[in-house]
ZALO-943019 format. One record per residue (C-alpha): chain; x, y, z. Coordinates in steps of 0.2 Angstrom, whole numbers. Layout:
<sites>
chain, X, Y, Z
A, X, Y, Z;
...
</sites>
This chain:
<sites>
chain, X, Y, Z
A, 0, 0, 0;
A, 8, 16, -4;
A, 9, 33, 7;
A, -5, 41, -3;
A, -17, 25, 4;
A, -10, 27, 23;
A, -15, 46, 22;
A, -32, 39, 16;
A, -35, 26, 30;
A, -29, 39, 45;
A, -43, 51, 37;
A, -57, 39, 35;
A, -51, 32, 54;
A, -54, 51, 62;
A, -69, 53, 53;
A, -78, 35, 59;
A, -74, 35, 76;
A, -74, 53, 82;
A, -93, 55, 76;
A, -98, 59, 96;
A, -86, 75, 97;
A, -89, 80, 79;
A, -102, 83, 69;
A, -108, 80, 53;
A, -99, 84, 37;
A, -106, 84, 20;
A, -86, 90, 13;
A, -80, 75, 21;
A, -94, 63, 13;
A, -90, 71, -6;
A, -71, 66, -4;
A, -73, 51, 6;
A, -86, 48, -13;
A, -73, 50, -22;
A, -61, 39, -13;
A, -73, 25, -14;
A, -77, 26, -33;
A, -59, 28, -37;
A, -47, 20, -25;
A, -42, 2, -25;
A, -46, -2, -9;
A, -46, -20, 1;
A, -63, -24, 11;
A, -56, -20, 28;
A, -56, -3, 22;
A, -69, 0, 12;
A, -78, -5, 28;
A, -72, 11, 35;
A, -74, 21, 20;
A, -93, 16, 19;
A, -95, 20, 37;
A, -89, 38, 38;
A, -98, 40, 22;
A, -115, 35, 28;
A, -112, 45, 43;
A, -107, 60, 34;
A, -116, 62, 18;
A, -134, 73, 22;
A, -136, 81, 7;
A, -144, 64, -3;
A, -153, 55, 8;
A, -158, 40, -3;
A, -140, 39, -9;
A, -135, 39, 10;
A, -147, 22, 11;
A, -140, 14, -4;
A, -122, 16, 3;
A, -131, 8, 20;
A, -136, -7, 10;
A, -118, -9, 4;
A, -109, -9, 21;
A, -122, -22, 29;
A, -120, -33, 15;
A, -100, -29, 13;
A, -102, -35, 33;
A, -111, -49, 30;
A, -99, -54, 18;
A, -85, -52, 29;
A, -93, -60, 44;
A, -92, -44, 54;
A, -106, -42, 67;
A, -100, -24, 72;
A, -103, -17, 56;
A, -118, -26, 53;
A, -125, -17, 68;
A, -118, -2, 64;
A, -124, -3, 45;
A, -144, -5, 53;
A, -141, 8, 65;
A, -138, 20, 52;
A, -152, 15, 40;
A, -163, 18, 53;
A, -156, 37, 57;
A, -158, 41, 41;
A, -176, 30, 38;
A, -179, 43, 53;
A, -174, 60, 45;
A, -188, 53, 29;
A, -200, 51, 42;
A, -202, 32, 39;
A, -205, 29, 56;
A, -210, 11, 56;
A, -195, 6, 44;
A, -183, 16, 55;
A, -190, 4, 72;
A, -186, -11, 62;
A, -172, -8, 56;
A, -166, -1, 76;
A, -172, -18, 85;
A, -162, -28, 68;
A, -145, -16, 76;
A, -150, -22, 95;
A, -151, -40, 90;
A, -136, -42, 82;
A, -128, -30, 94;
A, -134, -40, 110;
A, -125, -56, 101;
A, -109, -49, 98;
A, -107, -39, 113;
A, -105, -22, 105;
A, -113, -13, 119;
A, -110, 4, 113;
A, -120, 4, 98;
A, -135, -7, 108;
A, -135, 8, 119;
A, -135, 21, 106;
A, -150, 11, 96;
A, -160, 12, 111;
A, -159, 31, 115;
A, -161, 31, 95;
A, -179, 22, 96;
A, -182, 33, 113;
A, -179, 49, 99;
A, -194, 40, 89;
A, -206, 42, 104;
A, -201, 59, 111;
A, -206, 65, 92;
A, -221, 57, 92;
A, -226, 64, 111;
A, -224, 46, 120;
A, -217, 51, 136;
A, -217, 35, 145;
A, -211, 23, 131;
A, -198, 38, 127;
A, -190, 38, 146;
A, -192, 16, 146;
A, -179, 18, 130;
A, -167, 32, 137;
A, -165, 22, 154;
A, -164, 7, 144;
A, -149, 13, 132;
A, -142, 22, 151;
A, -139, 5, 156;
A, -132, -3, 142;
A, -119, 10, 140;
A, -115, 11, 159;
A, -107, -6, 154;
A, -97, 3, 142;
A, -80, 14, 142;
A, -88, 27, 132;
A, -93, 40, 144;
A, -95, 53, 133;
A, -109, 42, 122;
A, -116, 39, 141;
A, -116, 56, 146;
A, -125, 62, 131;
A, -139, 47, 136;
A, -141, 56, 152;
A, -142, 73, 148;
A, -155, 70, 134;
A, -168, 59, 146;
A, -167, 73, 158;
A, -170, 86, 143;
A, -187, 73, 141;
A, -192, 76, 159;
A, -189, 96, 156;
A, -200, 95, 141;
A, -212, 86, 151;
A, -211, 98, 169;
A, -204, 85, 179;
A, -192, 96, 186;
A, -185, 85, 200;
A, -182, 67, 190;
A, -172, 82, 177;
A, -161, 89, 189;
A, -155, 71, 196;
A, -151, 66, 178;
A, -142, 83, 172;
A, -132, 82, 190;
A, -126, 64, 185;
A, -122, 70, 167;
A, -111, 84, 171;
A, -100, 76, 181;
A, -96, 64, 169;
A, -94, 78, 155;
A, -83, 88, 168;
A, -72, 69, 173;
A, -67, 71, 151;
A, -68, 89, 151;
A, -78, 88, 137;
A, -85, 106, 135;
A, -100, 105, 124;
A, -108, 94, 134;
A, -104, 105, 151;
A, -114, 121, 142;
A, -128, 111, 137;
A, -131, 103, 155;
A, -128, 119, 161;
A, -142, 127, 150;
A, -152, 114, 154;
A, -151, 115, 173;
A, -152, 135, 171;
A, -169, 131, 162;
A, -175, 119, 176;
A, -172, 135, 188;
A, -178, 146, 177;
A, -196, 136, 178;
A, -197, 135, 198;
A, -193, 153, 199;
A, -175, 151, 205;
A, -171, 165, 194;
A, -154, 168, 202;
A, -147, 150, 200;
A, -155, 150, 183;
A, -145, 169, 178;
A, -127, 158, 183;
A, -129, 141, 175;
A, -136, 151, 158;
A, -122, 163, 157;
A, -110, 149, 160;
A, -117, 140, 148;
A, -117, 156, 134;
A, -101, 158, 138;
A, -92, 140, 134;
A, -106, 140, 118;
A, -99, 159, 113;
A, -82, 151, 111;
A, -87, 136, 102;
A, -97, 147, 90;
A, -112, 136, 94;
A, -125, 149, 90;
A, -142, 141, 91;
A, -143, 135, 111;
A, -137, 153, 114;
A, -151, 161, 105;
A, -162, 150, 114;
A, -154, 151, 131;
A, -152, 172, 129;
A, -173, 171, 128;
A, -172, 161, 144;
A, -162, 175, 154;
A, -175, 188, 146;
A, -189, 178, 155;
A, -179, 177, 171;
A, -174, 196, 172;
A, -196, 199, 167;
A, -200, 190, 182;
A, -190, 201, 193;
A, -200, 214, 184;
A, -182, 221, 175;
A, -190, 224, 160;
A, -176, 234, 152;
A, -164, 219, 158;
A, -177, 209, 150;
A, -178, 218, 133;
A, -158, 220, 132;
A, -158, 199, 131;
A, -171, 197, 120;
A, -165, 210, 106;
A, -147, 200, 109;
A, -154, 183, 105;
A, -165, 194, 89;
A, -147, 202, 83;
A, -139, 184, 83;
A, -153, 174, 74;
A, -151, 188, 59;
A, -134, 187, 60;
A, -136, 166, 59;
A, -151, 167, 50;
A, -161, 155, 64;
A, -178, 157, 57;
A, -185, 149, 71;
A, -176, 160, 84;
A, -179, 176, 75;
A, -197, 173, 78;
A, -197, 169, 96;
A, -185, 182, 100;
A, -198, 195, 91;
A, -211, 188, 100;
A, -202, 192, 116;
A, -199, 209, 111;
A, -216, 210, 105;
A, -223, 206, 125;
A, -210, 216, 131;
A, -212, 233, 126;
A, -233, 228, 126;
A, -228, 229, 145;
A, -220, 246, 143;
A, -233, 252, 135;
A, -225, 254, 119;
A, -239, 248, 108;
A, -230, 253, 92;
A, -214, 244, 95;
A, -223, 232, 102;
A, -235, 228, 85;
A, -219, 229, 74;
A, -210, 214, 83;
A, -228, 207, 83;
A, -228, 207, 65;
A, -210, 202, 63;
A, -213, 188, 73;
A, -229, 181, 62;
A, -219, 185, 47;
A, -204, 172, 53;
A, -217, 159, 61;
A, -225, 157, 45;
A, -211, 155, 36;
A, -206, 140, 47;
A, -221, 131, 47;
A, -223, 133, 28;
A, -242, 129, 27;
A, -250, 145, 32;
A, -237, 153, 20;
A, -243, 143, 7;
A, -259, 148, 10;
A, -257, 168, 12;
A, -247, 167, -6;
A, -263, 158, -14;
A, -277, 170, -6;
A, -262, 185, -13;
A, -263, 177, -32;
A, -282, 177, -29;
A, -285, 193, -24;
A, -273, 201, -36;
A, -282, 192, -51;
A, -297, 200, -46;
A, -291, 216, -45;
A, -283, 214, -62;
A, -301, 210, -69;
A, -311, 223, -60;
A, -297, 236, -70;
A, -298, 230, -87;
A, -317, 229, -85;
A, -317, 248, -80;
A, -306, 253, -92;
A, -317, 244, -103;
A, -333, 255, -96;
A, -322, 271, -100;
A, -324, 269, -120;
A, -308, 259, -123;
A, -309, 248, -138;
A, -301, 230, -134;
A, -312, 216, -143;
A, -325, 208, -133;
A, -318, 193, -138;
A, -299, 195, -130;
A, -311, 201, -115;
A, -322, 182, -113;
A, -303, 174, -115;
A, -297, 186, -101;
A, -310, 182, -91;
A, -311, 163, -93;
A, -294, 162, -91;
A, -296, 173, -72;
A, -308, 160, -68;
A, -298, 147, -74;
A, -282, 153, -63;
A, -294, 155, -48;
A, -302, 137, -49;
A, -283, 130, -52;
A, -277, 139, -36;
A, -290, 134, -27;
A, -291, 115, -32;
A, -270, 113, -28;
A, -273, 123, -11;
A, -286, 109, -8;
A, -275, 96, -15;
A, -263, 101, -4;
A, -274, 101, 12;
A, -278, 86, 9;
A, -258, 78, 8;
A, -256, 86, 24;
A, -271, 77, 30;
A, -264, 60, 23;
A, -248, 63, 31;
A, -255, 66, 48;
A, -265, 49, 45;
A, -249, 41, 39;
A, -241, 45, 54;
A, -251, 40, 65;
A, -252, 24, 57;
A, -234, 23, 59;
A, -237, 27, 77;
A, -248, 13, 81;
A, -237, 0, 72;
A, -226, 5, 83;
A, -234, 2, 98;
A, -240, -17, 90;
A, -221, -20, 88;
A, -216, -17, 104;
A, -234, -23, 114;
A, -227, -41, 110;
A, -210, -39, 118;
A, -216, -29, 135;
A, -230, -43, 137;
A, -216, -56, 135;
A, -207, -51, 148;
A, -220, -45, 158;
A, -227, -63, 159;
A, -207, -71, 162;
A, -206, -57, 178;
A, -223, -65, 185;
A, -216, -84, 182;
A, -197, -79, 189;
A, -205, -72, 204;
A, -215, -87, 207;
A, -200, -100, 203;
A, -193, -88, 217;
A, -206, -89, 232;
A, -206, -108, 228;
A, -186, -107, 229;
A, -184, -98, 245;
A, -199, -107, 252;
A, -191, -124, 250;
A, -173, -114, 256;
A, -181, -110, 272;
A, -193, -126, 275;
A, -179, -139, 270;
A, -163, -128, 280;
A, -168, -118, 290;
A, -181, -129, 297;
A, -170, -143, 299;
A, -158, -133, 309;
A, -169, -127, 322;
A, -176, -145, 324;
A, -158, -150, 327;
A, -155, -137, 338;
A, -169, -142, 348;
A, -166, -160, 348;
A, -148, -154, 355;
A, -154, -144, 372;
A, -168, -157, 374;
A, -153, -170, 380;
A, -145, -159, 389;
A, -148, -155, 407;
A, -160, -141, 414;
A, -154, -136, 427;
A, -136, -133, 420;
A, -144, -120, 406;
A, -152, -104, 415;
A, -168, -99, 408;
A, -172, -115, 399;
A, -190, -114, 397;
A, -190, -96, 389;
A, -176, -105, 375;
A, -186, -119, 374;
A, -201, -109, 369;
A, -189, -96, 357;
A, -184, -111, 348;
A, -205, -116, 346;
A, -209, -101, 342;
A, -193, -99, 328;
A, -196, -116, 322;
A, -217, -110, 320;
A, -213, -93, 311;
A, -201, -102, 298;
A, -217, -116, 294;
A, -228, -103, 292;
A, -216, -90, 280;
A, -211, -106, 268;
A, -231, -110, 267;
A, -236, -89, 263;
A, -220, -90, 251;
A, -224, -106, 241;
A, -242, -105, 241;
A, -247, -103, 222;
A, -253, -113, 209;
A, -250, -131, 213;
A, -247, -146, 199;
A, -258, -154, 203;
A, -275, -144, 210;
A, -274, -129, 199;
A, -281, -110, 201;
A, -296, -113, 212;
A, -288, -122, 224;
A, -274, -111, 226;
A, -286, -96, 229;
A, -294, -105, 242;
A, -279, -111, 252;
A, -275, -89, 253;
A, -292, -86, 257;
A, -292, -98, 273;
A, -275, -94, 278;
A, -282, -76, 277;
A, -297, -79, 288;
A, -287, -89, 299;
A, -276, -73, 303;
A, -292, -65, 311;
A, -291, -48, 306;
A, -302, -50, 290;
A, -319, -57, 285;
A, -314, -64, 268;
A, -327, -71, 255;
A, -323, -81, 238;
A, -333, -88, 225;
A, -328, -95, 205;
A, -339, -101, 192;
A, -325, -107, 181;
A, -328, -114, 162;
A, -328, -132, 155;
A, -311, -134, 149;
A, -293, -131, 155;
A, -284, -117, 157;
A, -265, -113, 152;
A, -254, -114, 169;
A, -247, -96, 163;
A, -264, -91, 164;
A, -268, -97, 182;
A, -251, -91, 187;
A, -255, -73, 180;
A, -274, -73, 187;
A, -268, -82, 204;
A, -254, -66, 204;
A, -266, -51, 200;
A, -277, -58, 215;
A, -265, -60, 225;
A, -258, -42, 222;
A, -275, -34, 223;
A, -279, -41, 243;
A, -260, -35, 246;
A, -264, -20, 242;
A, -280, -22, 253;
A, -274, -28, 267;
A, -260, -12, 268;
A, -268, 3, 260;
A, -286, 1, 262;
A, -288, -4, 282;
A, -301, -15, 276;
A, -314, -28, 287;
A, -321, -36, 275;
A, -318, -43, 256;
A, -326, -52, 244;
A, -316, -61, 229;
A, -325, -69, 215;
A, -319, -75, 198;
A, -330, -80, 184;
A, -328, -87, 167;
A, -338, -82, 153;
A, -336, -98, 139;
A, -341, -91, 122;
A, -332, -76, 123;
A, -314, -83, 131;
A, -313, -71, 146;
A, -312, -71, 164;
A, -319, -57, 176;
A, -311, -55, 192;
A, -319, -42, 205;
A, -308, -39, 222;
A, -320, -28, 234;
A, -317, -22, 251;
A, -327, -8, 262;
A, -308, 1, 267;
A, -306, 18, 266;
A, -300, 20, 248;
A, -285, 19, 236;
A, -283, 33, 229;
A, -266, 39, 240;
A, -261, 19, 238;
A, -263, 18, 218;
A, -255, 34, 215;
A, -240, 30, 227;
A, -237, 12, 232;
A, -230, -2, 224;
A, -229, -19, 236;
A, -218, -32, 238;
A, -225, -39, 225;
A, -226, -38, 204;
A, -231, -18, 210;
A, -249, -9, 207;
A, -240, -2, 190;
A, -234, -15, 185;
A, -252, -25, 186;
A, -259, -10, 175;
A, -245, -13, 162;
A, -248, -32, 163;
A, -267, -31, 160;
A, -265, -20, 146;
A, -253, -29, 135;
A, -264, -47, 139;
A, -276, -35, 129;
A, -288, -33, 146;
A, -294, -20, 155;
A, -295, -14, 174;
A, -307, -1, 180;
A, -305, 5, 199;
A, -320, 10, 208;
A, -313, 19, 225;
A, -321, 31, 238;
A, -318, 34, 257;
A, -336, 28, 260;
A, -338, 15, 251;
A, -323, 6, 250;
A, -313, -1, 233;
A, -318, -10, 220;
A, -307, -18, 205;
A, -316, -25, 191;
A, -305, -33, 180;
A, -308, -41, 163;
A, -294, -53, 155;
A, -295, -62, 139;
A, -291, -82, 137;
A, -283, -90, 125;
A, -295, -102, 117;
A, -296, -120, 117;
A, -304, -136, 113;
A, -297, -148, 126;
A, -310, -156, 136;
A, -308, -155, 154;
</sites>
């Protein structure tokens, strides 16, 4: 390989692996065009070569995917799982940027699989805060934070602590966006002290901004003045304009709380003067907004219209559509003016010919029903993208409904292989000790042990208390009885406590269940009289199942006269699968849980839950 080739692969190696610290580069992904068309290159490098140039080239999109398509099959031929996961992960950034939602997903959880099996944690992490961007787009806090955490802990694995950092900081940017102020502030703590370890500057203004914000919006307008000027100041020498534009707006609200409106007014017009100079549409409109509000509170109502105006000018111009529209009624109106002349100078004694005139004017009307037919056509793609999108949103949620269910059901069955493992623990060990320990002060003499009969009844009382938590622990669905029986086994060892009147009644259908039906329906019983028996201060509750054949369902209804749930549901998970984690459950099995609950009356939980069918005879 000659030096010209050497300077080639030191290139292409900066480019690949420095993607974190530096951005995209559409320069670097002409040149690196060239280099692939026209250099003789072996595969290990053209490996490199296609992945800077699919991280790199912007301008064409659809090329961008076909040079995705070449480095997973390139990988695939070179039985190289890295880049294969690499390869999916870009295909779906950029299926993301052509809003193909759905395709962008599948080609994310193709990235995680093969990521998971070669143990190239740093791009599973990254594909998960990438499917976490897909949900925060579409406004799906919970599944968007599930993600973020999801990729957090993958790369928590990792040595990248930059790629980590940056996980951090943008879940606790979802929890700003959201007004969760104090889950944002843990996560943009933990994030800047891992930018500040690598001294990565960048990422120290941004989670300072952030964290100036989240002071900004709990009126901590002291706090929120220092983190935002610290941040303007690092972003200043970076030349990173457009968080400072944004940031600047911030301080103006902070100093028009303190009711400093020429403070105020002095930010805003500096975050205005720096969006011209950049030419952030989107900024220039805010700031002019601002303004706009500002010198309405000082009274200056001209001032105030003119930013007013500036403002609607810019907005429109970013969300296209109502410029659109404004052009269209213009070209309208200024037809019909141009008619109404020619027809007056026509009243006025000139002589154009009356034919020219009925072509003028069928042409006008022609115009006008042209205009109006593409503004309608135009209406109605927007229409079909926002159907298309939601389509896309609900695919989603069908792609991952199947994964969540699946491992809600495998975190039911591990923890009741767990009760039944620590049940037989303490039966078959602990149990046996004590009896042996007992067996051992039994042969020896009384009177040479002080206080014999209260060890003596210690020992009773231990070897009691273990019996009794191995039977709470393993009691569950049995091999051999099945659901109903297990039910009522907790039902008497409920009444047998004393400090509840308990009821329980099941009409049960002709054939079999699945066992991971009974487990799950034994489990959300068992759950809802836990939650009873600490939240509701309950003295009396009724348990009845009933199986409704023909339409393969199961109604459970857990009642109690306690004092309510609301405080409980809200707050309290048990010691068991947790109150949230039942409602997530319930959902993906496709059924549904409605709580009724008042201080008077007490609680009740009707619960509907879908069976899978069957033909089995019992």
């Amino acid at each position: 390989m000659d030096i010209k080739c050497i300077t080639y692969y030191i290139i292409i190696g900066f480019c690949s692996f420095s993607h974190v610290s530096f951005g995209q580069d559409q320069r670097a992904a002409d040149s690196l065009k060239q280099i692939y068309h026209e250099v003789d290159l072996d595969d290990s490098a053209r490996l490199i070569v296609l992945r800077a140039l699919v991280f790199n080239e912007t301008k064409d999109l659809n090329l961008a995917l076909s040079y995705v398509e070449d480095l997973i099959q390139l990988a695939k031929d070179m039985k190289s799982p890295d880049y294969q996961a690499i390869g999916h992960y870009q295909k779906g950034n950029t299926l993301k940027v052509l809003g193909n939602l759905d395709e962008a997903l599948n080609a994310y959880l193709k990235s995680i699989s093969i990521a998971k099996e070669s143990g190239f944690e740093k791009i599973e992490g990254s594909t998960y805060g990438a499917i976490a961007d897909i949900f925060s787009i579409t406004n799906d806090h919970s599944n968007a934070m599930l993600y973020y955490n999801k990729g957090i802990s993958v790369l928590r694995q990792t040595k990248d602590s930059i790629s980590l950092a940056s996980a951090i900081l943008n879940a606790g940017d979802e929890y700003l966006t959201y007004g969760d102020y104090d889950s944002a502030l843990l996560y943009f703590s933990e994030s800047g002290k891992i930018f500040e370890q690598v001294n990565y500057k960048i990422g120290q203004a941004y989670n300072l901004g952030n964290i100036g914000m989240v002071y900004a919006s709990t009126g901590e307008n002291i706090l929120a003045e220092k983190n935002i000027n610290q941040a303007i100041e690092i972003l200043e020498k970076a030349e990173d304009y457009y968080p400072i534009c944004f940031y600047l707006l911030s301080m103006s609200d902070v100093f028009m709380d303190r009711k400093d409106v020429t403070s105020a007014i002095n930010y805003a017009g500096k975050s205005l003067r720096l969006a011209v100079q950049y030419q952030l549409k989107q900024q220039i409109s805010e700031a002019n907004l601002k303004l706009s509000e500002l010198y309405e509170m000082t009274g200056e109502s001209s001032k105030a219209f003119a930013y007013y105006r500036n403002h609607i000018t810019y907005r429109d111009s970013v969300n296209n559509i109502e410029t659109v529209q404004k052009i269209a009624n213009q070209r309208t109106d200024f037809e019909v003016n141009l008619r109404e002349k020619e027809i007056a100078l026509l009243e006025k004694g000139q002589t154009l010919d009356r034919t020219y005139i009925v072509i003028a004017v069928t042409l006008l009307v022609l115009a006008v029903v042209l205009l109006l037919y593409f503004r309608q056509r135009f209406l109605t793609t927007q229409l079909a993208a926002a159907e298309r999108r939601k389509r896309n949103e609900q695919k989603i949620k069908d792609l991952l409904y199947t994964q969540e269910s699946k491992a809600l059901q495998s975190m039911v069955k591990g923890q009741d292989d767990e009760r039944k493992r620590l049940a037989k623990d303490l039966h078959n060990h602990f149990g046996n000790l004590l009896a042996t320990i007992k067996v051992n002060i039994n042969v020896l003499e009384h009177e040479s042990i002080p206080n014999y009969p209260t060890l003596t009844t210690l020992i009773d009382q231990a070897c009691t208390d273990v019996r009794n938590i191995a039977h709470e622990l393993n009691m569950g669905i049995s091999d051999d009885f099945g659901l109903v029986p297990a039910l009522k086994e907790l039902t008497e060892h409920l009444k047998k406590s004393g400090h509840i009147q308990i009821e329980f009644s099941a009409s049960m259908c002709n054939h079999p269940m699945e066992t991971d039906e009974e487990i799950t329906i034994y489990r959300i019983v068992q759950e809802l009289v836990s939650n009873t028996l600490k939240h509701a201060q309950a003295s009396k509750l009724s348990i009845s199942l009933t199986c409704f054949e023909e339409d393969h369902l199961i109604n459970i209804i857990v009642q109690d006269n306690g004092h309510g749930i609301e405080g409980a549901v809200k707050h309290a998970d048990s010691s068991g699968m947790g109150i949230n984690t039942l409602k997530k459950m319930i959902e993906n099995l496709h059924g549904e849980m409605i709580v009724d609950s008042s201080a008077k009356k007490g609680t009740t939980v009707n619960i509907d839950l879908p069976l899978k069918p069957t033909t089995e005879a019992l």
